[in-house]
MOPAC internal coordinates of N, CA, C and O (Angstrom, degrees):
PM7 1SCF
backbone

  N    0.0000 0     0.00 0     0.00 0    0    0    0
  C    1.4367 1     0.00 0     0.00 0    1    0    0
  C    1.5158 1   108.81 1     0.00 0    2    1    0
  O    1.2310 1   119.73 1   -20.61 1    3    2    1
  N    1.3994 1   118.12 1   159.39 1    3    2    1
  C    1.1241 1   111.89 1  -170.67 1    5    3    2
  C    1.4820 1   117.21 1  -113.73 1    6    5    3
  O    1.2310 1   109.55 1    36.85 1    7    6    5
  N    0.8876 1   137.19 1  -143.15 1    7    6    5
  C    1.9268 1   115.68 1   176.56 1    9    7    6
  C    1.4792 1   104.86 1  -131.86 1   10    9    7
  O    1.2310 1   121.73 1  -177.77 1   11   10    9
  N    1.3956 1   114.29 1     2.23 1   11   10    9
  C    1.5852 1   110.31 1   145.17 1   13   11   10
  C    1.8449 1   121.07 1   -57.14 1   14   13   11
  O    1.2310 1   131.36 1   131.90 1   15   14   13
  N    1.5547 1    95.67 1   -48.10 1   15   14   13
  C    1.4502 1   111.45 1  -178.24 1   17   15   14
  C    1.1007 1   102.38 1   -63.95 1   18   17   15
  O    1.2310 1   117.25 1   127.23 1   19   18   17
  N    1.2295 1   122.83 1   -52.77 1   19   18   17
  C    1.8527 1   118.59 1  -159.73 1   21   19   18
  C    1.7789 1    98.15 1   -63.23 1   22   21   19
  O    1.2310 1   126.18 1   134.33 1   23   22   21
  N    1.3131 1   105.73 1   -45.67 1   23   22   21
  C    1.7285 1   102.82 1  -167.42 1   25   23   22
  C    1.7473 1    94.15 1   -66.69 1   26   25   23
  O    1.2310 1   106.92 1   140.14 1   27   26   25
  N    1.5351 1   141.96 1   -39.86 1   27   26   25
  C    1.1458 1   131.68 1  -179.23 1   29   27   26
  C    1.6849 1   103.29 1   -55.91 1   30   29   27
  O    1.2310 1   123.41 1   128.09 1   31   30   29
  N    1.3262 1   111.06 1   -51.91 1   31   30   29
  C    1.5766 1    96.27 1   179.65 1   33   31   30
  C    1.8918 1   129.83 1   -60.98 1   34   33   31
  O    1.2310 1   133.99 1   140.76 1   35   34   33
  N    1.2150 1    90.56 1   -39.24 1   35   34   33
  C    1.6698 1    99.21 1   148.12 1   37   35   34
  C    1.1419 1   113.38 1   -36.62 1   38   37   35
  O    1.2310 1   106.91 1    73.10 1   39   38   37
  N    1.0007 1   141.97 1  -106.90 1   39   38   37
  C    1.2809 1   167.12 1   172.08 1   41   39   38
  C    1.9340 1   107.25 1   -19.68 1   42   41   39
  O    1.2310 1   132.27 1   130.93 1   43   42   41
  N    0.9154 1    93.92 1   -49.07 1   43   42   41
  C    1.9221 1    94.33 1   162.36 1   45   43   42
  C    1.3348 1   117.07 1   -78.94 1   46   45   43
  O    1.2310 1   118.98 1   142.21 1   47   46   45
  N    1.8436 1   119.54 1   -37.79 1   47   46   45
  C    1.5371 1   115.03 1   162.89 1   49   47   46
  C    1.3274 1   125.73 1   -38.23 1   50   49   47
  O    1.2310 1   123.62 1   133.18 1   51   50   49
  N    1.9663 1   110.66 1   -46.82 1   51   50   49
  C    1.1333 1   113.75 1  -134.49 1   53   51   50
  C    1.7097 1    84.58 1   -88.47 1   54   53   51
  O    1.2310 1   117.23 1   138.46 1   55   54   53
  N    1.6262 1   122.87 1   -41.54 1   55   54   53
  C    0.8556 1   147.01 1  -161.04 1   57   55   54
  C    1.7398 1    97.28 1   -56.43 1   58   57   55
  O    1.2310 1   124.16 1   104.53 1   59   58   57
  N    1.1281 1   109.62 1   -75.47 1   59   58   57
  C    1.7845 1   113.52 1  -171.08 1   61   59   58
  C    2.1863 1   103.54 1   -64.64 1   62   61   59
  O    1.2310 1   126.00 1  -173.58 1   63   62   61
  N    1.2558 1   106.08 1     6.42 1   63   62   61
  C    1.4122 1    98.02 1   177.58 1   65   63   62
  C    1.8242 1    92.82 1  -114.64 1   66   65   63
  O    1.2310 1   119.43 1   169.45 1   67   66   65
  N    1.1653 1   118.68 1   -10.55 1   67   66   65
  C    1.6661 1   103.49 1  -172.14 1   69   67   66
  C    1.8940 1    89.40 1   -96.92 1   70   69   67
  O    1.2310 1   123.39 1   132.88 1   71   70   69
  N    1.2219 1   111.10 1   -47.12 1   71   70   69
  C    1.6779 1   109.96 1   149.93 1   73   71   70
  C    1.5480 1   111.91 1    -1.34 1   74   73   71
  O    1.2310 1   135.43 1    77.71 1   75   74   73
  N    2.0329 1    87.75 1  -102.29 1   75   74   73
  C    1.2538 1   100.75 1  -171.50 1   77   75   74
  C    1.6659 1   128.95 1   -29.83 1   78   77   75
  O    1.2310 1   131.27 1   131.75 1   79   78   77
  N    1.9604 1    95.86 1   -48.25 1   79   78   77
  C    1.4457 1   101.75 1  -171.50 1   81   79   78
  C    1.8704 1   108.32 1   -62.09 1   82   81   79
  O    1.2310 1   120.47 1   138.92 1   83   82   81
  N    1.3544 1   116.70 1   -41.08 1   83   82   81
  C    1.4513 1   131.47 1  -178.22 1   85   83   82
  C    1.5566 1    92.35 1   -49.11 1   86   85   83
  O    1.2310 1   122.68 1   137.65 1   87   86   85
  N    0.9139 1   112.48 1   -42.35 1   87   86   85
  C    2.1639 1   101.32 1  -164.52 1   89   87   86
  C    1.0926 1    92.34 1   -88.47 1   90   89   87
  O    1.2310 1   109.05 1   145.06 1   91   90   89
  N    1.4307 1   138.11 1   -34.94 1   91   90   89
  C    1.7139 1   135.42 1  -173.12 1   93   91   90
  C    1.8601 1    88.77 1   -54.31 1   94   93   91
  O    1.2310 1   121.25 1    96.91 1   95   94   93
  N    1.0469 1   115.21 1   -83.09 1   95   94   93
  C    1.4658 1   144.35 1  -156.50 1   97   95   94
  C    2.3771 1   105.85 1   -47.85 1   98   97   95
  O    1.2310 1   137.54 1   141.80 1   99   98   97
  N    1.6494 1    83.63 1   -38.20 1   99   98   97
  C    1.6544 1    83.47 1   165.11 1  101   99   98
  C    1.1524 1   112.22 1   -95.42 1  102  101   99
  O    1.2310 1   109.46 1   155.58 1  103  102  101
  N    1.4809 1   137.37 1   -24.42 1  103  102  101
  C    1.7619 1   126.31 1   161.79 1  105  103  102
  C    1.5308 1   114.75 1   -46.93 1  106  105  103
  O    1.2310 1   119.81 1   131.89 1  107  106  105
  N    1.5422 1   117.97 1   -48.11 1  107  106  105
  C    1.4519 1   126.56 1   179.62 1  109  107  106
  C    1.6268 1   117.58 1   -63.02 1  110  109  107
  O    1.2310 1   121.00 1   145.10 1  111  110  109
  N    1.2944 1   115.68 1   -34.90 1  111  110  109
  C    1.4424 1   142.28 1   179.17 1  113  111  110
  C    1.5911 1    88.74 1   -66.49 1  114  113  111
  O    1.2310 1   113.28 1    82.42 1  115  114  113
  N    1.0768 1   130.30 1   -97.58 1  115  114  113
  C    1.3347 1   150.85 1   176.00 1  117  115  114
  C    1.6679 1   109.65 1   -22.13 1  118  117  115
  O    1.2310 1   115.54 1   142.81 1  119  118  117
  N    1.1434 1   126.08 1   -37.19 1  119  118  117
  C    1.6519 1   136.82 1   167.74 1  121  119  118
  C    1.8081 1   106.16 1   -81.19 1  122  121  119
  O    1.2310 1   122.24 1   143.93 1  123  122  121
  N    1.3141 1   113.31 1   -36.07 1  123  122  121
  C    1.3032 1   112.38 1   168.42 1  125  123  122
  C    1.2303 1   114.45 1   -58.53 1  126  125  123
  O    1.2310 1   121.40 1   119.86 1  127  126  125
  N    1.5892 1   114.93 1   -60.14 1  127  126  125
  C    1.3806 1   111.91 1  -154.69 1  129  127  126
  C    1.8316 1    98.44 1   -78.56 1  130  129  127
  O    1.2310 1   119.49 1   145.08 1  131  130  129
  N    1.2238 1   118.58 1   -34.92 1  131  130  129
  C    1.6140 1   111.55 1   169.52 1  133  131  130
  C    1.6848 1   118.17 1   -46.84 1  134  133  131
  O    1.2310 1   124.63 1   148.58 1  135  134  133
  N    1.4206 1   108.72 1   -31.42 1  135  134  133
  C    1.5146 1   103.87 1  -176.66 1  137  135  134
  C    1.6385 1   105.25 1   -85.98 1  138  137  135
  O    1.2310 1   126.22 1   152.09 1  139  138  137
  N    1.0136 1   105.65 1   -27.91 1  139  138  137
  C    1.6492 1   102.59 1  -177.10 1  141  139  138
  C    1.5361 1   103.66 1   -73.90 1  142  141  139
  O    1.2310 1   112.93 1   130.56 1  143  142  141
  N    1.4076 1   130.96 1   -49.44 1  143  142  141
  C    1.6382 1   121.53 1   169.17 1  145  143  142
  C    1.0644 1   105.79 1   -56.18 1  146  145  143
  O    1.2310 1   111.19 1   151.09 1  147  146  145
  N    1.3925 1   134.18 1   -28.91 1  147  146  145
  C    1.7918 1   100.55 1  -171.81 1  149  147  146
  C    1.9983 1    89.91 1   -89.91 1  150  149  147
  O    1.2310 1   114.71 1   157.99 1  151  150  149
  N    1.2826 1   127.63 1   -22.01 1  151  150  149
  C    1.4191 1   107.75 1   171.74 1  153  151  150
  C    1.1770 1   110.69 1   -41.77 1  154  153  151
  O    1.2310 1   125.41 1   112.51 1  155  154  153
  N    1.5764 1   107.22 1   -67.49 1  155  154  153
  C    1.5897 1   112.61 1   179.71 1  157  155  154
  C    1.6207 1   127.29 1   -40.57 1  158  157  155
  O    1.2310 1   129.32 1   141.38 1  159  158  157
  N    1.3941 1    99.64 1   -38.62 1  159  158  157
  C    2.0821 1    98.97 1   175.48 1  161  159  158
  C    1.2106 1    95.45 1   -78.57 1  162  161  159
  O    1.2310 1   110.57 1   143.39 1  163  162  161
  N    1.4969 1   135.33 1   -36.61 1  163  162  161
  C    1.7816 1   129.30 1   163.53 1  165  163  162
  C    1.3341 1    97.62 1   -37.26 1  166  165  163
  O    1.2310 1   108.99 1   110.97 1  167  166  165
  N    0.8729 1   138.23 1   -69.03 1  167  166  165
  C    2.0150 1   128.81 1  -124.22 1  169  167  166
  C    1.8314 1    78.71 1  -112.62 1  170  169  167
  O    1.2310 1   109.37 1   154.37 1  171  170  169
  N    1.4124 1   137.52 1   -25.63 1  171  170  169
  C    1.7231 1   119.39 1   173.48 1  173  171  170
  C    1.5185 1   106.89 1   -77.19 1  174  173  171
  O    1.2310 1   108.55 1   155.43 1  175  174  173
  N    1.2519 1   139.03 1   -24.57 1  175  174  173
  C    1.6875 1   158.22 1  -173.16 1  177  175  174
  C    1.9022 1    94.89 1   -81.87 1  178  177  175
  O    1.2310 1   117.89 1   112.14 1  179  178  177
  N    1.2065 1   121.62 1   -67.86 1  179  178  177
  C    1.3833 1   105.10 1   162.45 1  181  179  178
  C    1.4005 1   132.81 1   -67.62 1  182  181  179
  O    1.2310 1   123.70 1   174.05 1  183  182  181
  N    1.5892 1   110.50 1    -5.95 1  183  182  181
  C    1.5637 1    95.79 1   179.15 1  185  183  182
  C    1.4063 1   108.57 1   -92.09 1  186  185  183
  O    1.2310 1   128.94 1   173.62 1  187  186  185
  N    1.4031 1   100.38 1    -6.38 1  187  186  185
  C    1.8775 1   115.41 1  -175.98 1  189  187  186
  C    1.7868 1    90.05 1   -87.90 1  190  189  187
  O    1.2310 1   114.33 1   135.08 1  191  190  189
  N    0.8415 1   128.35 1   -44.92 1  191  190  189
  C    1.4816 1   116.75 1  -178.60 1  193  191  190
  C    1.1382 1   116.93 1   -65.36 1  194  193  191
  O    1.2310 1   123.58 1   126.30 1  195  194  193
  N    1.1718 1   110.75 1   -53.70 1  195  194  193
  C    2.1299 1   119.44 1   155.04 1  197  195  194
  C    1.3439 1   113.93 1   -40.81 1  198  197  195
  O    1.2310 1   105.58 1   176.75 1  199  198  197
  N    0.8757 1   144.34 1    -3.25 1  199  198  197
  C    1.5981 1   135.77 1  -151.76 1  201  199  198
  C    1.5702 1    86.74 1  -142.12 1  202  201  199
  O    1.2310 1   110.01 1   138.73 1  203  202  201
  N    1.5792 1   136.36 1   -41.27 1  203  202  201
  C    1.3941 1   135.61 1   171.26 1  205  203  202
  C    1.0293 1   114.77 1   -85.59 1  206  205  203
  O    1.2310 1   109.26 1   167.59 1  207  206  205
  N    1.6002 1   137.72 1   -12.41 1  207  206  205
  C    1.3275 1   132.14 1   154.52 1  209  207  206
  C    1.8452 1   114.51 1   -77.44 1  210  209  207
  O    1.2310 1   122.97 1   145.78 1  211  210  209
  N    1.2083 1   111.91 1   -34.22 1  211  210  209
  C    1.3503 1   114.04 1   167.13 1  213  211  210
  C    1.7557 1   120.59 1   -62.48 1  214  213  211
  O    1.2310 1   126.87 1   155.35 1  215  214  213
  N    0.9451 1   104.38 1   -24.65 1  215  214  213
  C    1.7620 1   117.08 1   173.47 1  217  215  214
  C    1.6097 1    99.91 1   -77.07 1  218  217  215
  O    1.2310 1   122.38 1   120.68 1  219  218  217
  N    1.4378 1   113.05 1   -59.32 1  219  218  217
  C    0.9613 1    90.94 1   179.99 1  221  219  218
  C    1.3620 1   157.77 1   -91.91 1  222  221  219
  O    1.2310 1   127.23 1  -173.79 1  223  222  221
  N    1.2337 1   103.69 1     6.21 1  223  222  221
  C    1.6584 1   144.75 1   142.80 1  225  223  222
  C    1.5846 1    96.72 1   -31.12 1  226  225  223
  O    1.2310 1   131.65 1   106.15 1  227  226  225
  N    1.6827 1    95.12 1   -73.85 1  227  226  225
  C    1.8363 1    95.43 1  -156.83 1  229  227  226
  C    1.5274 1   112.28 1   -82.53 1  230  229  227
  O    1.2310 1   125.89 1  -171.24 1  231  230  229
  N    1.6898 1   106.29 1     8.76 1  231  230  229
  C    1.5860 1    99.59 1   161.09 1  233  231  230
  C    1.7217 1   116.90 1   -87.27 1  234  233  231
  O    1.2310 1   136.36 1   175.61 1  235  234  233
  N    1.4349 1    85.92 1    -4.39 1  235  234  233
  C    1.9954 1    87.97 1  -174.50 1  237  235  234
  C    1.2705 1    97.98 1   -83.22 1  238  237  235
  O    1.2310 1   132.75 1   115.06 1  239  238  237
  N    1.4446 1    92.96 1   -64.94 1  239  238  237
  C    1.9212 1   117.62 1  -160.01 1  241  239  238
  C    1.5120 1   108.67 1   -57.29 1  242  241  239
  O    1.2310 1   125.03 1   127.24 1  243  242  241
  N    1.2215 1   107.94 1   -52.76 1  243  242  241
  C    1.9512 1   114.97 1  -172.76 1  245  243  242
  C    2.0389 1   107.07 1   -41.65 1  246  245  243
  O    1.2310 1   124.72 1   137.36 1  247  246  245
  N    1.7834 1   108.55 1   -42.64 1  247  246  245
  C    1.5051 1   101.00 1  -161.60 1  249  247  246
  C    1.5070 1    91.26 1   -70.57 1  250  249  247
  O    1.2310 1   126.31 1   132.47 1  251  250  249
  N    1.8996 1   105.47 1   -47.53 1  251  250  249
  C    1.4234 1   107.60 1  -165.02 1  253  251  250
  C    1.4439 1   124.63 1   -55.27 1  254  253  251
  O    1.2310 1   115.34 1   154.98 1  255  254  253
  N    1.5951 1   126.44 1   -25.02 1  255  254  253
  C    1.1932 1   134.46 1  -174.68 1  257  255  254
  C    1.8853 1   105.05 1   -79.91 1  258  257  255
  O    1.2310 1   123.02 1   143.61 1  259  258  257
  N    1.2382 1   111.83 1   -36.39 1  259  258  257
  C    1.4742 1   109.23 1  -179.48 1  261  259  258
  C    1.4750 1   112.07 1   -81.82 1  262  261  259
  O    1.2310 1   114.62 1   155.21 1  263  262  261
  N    1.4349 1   127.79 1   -24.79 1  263  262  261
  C    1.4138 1   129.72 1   166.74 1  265  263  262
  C    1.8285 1   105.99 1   -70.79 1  266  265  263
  O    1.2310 1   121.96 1   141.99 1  267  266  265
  N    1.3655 1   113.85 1   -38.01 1  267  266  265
  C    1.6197 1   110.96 1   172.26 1  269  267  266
  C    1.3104 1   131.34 1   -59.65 1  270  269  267
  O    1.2310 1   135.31 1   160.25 1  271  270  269
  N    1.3959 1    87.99 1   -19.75 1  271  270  269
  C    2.0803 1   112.06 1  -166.42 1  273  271  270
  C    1.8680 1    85.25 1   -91.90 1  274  273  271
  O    1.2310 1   119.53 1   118.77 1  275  274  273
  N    1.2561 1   118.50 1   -61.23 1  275  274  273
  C    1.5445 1   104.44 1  -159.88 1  277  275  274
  C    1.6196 1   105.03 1   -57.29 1  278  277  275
  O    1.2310 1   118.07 1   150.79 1  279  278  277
  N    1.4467 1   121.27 1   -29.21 1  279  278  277
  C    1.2866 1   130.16 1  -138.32 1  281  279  278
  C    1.9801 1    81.99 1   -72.03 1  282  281  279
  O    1.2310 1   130.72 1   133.28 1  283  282  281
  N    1.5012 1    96.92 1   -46.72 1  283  282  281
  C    1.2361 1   111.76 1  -153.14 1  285  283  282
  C    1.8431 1   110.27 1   -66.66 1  286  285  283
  O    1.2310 1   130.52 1   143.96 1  287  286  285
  N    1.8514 1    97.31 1   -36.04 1  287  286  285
  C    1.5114 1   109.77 1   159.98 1  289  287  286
  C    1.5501 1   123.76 1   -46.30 1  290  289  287
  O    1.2310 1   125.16 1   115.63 1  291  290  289
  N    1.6391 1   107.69 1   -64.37 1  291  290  289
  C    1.1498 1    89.08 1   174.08 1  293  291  290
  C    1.7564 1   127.71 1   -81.99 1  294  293  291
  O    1.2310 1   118.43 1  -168.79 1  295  294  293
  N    1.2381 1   120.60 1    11.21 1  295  294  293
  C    1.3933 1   127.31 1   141.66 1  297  295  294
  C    1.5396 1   116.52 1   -28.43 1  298  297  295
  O    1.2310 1   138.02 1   116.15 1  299  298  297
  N    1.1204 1    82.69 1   -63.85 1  299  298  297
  C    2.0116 1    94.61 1  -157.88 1  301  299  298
  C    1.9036 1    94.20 1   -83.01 1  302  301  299
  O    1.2310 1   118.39 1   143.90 1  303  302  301
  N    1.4386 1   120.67 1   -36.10 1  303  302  301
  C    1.3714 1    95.03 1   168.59 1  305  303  302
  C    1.4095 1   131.01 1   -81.14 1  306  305  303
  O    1.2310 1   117.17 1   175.44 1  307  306  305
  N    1.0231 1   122.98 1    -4.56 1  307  306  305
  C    1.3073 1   151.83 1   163.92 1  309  307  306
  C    2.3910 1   103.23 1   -53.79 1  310  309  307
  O    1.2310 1   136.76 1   114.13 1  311  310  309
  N    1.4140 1    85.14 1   -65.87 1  311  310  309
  C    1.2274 1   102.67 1   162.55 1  313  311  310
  C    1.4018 1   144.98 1   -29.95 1  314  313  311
  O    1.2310 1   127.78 1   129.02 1  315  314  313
  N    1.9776 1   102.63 1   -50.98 1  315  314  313
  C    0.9596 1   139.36 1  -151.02 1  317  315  314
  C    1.9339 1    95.28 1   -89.62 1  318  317  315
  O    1.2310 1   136.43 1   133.43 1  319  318  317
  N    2.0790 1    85.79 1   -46.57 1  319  318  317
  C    1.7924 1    99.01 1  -166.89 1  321  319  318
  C    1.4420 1    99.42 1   -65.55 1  322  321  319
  O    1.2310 1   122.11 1   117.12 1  323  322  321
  N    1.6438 1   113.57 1   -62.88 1  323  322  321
  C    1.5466 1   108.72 1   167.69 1  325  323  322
  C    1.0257 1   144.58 1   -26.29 1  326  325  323
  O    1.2310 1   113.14 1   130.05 1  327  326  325
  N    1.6341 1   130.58 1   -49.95 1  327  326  325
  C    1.5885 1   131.95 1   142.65 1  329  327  326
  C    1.3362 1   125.03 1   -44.05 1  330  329  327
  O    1.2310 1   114.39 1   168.32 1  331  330  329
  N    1.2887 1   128.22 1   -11.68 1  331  330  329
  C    1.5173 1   135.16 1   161.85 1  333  331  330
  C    1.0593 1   114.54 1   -73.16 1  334  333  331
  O    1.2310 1   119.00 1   136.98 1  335  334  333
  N    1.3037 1   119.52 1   -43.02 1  335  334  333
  C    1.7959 1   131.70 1  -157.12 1  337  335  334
  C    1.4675 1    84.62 1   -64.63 1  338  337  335
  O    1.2310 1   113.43 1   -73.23 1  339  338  337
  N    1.2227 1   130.02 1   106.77 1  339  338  337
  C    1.8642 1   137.28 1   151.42 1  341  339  338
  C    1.6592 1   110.59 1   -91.41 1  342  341  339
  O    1.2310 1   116.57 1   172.82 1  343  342  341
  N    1.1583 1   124.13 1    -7.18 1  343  342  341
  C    1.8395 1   115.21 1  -163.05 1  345  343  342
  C    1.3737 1   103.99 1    32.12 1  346  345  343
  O    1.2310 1   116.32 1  -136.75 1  347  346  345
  N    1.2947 1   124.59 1    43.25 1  347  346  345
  C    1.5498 1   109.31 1   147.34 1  349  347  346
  C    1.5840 1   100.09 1    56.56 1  350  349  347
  O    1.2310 1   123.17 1  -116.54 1  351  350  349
  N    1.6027 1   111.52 1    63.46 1  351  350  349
  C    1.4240 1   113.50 1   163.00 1  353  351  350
  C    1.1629 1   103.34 1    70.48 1  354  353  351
  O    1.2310 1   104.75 1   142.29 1  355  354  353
  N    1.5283 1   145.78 1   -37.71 1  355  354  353
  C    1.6745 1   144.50 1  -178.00 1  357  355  354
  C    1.8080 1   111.96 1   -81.80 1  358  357  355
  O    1.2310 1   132.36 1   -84.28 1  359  358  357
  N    1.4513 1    93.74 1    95.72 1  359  358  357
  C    1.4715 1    98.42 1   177.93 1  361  359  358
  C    1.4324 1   122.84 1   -42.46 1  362  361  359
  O    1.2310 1   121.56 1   137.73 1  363  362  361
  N    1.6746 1   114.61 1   -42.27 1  363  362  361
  C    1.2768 1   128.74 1   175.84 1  365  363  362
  C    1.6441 1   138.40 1   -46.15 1  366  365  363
  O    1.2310 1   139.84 1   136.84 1  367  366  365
  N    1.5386 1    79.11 1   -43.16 1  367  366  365
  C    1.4743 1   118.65 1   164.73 1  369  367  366
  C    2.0440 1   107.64 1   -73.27 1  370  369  367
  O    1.2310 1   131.88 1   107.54 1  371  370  369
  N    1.0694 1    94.67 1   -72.46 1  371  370  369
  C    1.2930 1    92.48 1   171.32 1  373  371  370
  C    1.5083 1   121.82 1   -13.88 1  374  373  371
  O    1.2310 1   127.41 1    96.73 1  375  374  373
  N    1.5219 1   103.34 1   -83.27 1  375  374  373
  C    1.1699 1   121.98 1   164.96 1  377  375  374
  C    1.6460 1   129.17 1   -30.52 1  378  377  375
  O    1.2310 1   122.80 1   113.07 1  379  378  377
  N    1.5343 1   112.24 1   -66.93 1  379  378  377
  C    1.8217 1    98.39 1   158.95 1  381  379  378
  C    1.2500 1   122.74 1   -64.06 1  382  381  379
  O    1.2310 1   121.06 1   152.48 1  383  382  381
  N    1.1619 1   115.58 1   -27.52 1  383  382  381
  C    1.6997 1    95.77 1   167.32 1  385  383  382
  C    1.3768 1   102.38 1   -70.35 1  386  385  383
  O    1.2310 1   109.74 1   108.27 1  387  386  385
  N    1.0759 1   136.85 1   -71.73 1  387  386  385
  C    1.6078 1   105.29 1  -178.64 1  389  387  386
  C    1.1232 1   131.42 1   -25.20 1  390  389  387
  O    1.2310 1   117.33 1   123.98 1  391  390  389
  N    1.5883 1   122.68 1   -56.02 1  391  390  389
  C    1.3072 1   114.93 1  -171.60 1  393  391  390
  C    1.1366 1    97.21 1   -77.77 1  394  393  391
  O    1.2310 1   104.19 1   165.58 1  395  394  393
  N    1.6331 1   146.76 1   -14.42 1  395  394  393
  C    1.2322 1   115.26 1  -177.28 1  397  395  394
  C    2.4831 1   116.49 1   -79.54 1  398  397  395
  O    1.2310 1   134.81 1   164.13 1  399  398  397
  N    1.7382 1    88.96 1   -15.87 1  399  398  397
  C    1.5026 1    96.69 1   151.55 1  401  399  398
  C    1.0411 1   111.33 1   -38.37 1  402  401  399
  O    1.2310 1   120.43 1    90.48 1  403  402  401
  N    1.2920 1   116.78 1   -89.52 1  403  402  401
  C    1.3757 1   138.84 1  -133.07 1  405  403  402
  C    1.6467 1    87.32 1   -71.98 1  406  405  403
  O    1.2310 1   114.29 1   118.42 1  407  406  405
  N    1.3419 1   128.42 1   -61.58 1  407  406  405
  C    1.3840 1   116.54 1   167.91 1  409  407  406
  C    1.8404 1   124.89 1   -36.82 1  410  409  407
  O    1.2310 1   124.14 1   140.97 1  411  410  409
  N    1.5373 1   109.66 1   -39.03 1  411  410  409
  C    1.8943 1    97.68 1   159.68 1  413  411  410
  C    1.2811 1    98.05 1   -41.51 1  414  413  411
  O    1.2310 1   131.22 1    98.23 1  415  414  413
  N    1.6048 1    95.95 1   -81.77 1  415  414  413
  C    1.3790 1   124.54 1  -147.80 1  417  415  414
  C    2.1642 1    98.22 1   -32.17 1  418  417  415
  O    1.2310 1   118.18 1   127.16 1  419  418  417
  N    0.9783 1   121.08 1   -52.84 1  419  418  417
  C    1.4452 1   111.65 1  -161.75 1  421  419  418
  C    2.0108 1    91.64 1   -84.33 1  422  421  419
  O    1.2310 1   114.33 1   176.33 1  423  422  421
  N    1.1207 1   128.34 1    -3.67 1  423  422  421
  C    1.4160 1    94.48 1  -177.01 1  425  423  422
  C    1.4535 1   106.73 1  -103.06 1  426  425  423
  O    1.2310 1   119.16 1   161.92 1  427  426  425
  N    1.4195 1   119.21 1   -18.08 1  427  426  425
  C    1.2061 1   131.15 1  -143.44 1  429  427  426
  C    1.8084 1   100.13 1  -109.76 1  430  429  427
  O    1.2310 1   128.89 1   156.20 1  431  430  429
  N    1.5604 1   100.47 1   -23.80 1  431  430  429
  C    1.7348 1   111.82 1  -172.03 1  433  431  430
  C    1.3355 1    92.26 1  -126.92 1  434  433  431
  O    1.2310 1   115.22 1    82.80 1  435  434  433
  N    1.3866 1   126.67 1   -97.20 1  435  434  433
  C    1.3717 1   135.44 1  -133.83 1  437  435  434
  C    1.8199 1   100.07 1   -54.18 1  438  437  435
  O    1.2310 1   125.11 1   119.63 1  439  438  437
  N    1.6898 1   107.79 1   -60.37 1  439  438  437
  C    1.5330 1   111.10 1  -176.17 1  441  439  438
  C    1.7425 1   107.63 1   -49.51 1  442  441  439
  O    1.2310 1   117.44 1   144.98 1  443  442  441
  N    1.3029 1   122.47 1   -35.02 1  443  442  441
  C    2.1342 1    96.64 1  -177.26 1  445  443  442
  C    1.2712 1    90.04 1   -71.58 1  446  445  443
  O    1.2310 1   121.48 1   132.94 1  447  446  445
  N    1.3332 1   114.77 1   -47.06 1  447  446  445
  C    1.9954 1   112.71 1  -166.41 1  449  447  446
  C    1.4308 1    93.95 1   -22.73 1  450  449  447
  O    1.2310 1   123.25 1    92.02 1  451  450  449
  N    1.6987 1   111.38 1   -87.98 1  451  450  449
  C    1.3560 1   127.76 1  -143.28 1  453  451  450
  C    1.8612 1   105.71 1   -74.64 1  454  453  451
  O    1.2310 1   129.41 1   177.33 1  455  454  453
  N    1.7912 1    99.47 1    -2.67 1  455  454  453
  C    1.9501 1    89.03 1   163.48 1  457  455  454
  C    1.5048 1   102.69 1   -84.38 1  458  457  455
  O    1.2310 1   117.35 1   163.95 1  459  458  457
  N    1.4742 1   122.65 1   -16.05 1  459  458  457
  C    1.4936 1   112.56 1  -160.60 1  461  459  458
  C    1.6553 1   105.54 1   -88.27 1  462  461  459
  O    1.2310 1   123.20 1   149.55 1  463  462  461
  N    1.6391 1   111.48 1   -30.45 1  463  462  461
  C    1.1028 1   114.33 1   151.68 1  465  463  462
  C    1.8071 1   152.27 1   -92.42 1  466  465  463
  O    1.2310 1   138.70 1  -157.61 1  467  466  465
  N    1.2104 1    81.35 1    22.39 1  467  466  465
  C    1.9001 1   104.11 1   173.70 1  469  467  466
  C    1.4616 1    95.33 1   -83.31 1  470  469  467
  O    1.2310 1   110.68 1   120.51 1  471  470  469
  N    1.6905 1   135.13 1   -59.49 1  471  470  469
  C    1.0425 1   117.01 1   175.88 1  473  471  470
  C    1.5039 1   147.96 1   -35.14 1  474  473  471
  O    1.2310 1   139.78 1   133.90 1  475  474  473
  N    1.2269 1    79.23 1   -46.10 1  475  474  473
  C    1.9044 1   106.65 1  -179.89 1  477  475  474
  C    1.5186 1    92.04 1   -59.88 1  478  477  475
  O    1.2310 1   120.10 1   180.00 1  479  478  477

């Protein structure tokens, strides 16, 4: 062979191996970047499910927690009026006026409360 030939085979060696490596290196590139977009539609597909389970959590929970909170308010003022009620020294007295409290207090408050939250 002569050293025209040898440098042509050089030169075609080097050529179909910088090739080869170039298509190796963009097949791997190309399998990378496909797995990382579907990570990404993975982890945006659960943050959309996270974000519609959290809505709908706080369409249950949000009415039910503020109907639990008043219920519980007028509990304690309810509470507050009842420990006042003395009837003027007459225990007897005392006593139905309390229960006639506590009888407002549950027809007039507590019973819509707990119909508005039976639904929920």
């Amino acid at each position: 062979m002569d050293a025209v030939t040898i440098e042509i085979i050089k030169v075609v060696t080097t050529s179909v191996v910088t090739i080869g490596g170039w298509w190796a290196v963009h097949r791997l590139t190309l399998g990378r970047e496909e797995a990382a977009r579907s990570n990404v539609e993975v982890q945006k597909r659960i943050a959309d499910q996270r974000l519609r389970v959290d809505q709908q959590i706080a369409e249950l929970y949000e009415p039910l927690l503020g109907l639990v909170e008043m219920v519980e308010t007028i509990y304690f003022n309810r509470q507050k009026l009842v420990s006042k009620l003395t009837g003027n020294g007459d225990s007897s007295k005392a006593a139905v006026d309390q229960a006639e409290a506590k009888r407002y207090y549950f027809d007039k408050s507590f019973r819509p409360l707990h119909f508005q939250i039976i639904p929920l």
